[in-house]
GUTOR-885315 format. One record per atom (N, C-alpha, C): atom name; x, y, z; residue number from 1. Coordinates in Angstrom, 3 decimals, decimal comma. Example, Ala and Ser with C-alpha at 12.3 -4.5 7.8 and 13.67 -1.06 7.14 Angstrom:
<pts>
   atome         xx         yy         zz   num
       N     13,190     -5,690      7,800     1
      CA     12,300     -4,500      7,800     1
       C     13,200     -3,300      7,800     1
       N     12,850     -2,250      7,080     2
      CA     13,670     -1,060      7,140     2
       C     12,900      0,030      7,870     2
</pts>
This chain:
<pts>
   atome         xx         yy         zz   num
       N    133,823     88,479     93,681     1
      CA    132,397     88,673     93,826     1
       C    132,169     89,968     94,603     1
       N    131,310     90,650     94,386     2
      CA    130,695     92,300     95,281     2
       C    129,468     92,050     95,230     2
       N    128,765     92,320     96,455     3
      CA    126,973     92,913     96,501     3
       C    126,909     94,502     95,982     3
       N    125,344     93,739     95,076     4
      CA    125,157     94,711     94,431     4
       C    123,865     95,034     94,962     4
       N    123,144     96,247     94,847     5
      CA    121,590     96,737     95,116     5
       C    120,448     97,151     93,756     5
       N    119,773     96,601     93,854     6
      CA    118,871     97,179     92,929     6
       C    117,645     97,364     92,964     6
       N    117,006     98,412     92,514     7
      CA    115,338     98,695     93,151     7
       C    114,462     97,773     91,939     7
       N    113,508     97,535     92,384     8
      CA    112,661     96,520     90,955     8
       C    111,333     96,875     92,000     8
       N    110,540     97,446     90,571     9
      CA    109,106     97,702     90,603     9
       C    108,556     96,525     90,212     9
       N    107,368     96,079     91,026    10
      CA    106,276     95,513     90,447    10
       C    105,232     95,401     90,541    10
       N    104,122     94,807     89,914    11
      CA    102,755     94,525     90,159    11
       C    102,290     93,738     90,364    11
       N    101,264     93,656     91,352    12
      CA    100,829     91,832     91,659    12
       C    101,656     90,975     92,216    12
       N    102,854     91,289     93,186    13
      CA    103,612     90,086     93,245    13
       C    104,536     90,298     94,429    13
       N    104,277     89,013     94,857    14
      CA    104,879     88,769     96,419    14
       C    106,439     88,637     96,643    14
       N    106,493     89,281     97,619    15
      CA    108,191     88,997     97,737    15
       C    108,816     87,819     97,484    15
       N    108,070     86,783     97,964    16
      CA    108,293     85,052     97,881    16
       C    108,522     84,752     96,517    16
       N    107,596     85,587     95,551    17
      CA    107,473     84,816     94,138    17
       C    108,755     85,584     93,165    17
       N    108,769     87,273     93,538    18
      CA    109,938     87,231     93,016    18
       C    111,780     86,693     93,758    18
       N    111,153     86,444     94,943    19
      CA    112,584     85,567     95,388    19
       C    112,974     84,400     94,697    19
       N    111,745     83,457     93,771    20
      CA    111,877     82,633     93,365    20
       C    111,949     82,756     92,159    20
       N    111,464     83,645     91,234    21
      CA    111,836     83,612     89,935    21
       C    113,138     84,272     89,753    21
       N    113,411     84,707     90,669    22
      CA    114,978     85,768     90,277    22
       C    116,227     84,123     90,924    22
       N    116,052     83,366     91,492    23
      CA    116,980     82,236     91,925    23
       C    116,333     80,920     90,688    23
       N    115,164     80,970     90,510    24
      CA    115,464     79,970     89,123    24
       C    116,526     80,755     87,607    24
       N    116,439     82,380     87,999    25
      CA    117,167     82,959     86,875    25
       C    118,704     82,308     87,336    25
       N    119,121     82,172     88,467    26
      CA    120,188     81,675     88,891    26
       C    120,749     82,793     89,820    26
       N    120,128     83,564     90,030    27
      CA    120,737     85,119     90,913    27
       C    120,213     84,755     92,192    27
       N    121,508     84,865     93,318    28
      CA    121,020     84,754     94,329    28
       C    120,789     85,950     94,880    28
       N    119,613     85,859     96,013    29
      CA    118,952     86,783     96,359    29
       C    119,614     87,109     98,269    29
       N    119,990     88,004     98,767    30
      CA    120,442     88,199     99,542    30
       C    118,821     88,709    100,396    30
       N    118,463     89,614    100,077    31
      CA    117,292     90,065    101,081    31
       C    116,313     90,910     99,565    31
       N    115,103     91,062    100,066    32
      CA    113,923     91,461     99,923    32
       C    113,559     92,512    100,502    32
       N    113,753     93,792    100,464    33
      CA    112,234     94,953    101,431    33
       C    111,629     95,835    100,776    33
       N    110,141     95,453    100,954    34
      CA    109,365     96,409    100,481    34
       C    109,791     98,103    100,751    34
       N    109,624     98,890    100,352    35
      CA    109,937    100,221    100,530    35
       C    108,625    101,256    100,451    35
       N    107,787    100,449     99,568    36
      CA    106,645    101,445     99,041    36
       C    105,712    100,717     98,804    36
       N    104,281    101,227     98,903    37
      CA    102,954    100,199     98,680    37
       C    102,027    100,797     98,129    37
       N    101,079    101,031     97,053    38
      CA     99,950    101,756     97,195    38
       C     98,862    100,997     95,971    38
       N     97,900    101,505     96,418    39
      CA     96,893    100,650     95,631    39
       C     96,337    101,100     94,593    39
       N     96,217    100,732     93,567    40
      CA     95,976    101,554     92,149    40
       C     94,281    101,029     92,200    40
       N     93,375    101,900     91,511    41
      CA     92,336    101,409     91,165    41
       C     92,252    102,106     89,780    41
       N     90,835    101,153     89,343    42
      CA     90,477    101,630     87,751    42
       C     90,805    103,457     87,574    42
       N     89,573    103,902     88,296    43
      CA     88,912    105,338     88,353    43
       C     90,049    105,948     88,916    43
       N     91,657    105,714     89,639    44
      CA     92,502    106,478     89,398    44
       C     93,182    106,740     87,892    44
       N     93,647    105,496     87,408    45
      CA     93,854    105,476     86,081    45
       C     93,323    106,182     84,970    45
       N     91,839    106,224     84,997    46
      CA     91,094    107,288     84,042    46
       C     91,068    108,648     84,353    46
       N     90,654    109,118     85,414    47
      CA     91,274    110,129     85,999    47
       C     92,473    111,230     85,331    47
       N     93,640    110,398     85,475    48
      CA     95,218    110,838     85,129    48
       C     95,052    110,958     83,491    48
       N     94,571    109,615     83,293    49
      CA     94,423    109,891     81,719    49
       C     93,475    110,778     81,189    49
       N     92,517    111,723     81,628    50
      CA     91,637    111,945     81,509    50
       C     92,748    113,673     81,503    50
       N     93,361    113,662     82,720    51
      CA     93,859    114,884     82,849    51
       C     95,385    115,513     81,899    51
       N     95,868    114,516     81,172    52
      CA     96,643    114,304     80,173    52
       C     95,866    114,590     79,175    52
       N     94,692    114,235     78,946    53
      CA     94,183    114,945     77,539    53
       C     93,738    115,877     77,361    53
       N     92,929    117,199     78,744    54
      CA     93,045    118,224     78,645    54
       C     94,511    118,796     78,480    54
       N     95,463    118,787     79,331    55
      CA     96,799    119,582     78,649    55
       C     97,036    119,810     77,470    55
       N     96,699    118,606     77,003    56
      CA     97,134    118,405     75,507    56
       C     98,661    117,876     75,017    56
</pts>
């Protein structure tokens, strides 16, 4: 057996809940840490997309 590391993005979702869906997968989970946080809203999203379609 070796520890392994892996980064996993997500949305909406608590450390708790993916501790628990990754140990019903059967993977045990050694630790959890957030690293990064930020808050998306609508009017960023349109924005970006907005600025992707001038470039072209």
């Amino acid at each position: 057996m070796k520890n392994q590391n892996y980064i996993l993005k997500v949305t909406d979702a608590k450390k708790a809940e993916i501790k628990k869906a990754l140990s019903d997968a059967g993977i045990k989970v050694r630790s959890i840490a957030e690293i990064y946080s930020e808050d998306i809203t609508e009017e960023k999203g349109r924005g970006e997309d907005a600025e992707k379609e001038d470039k072209g």
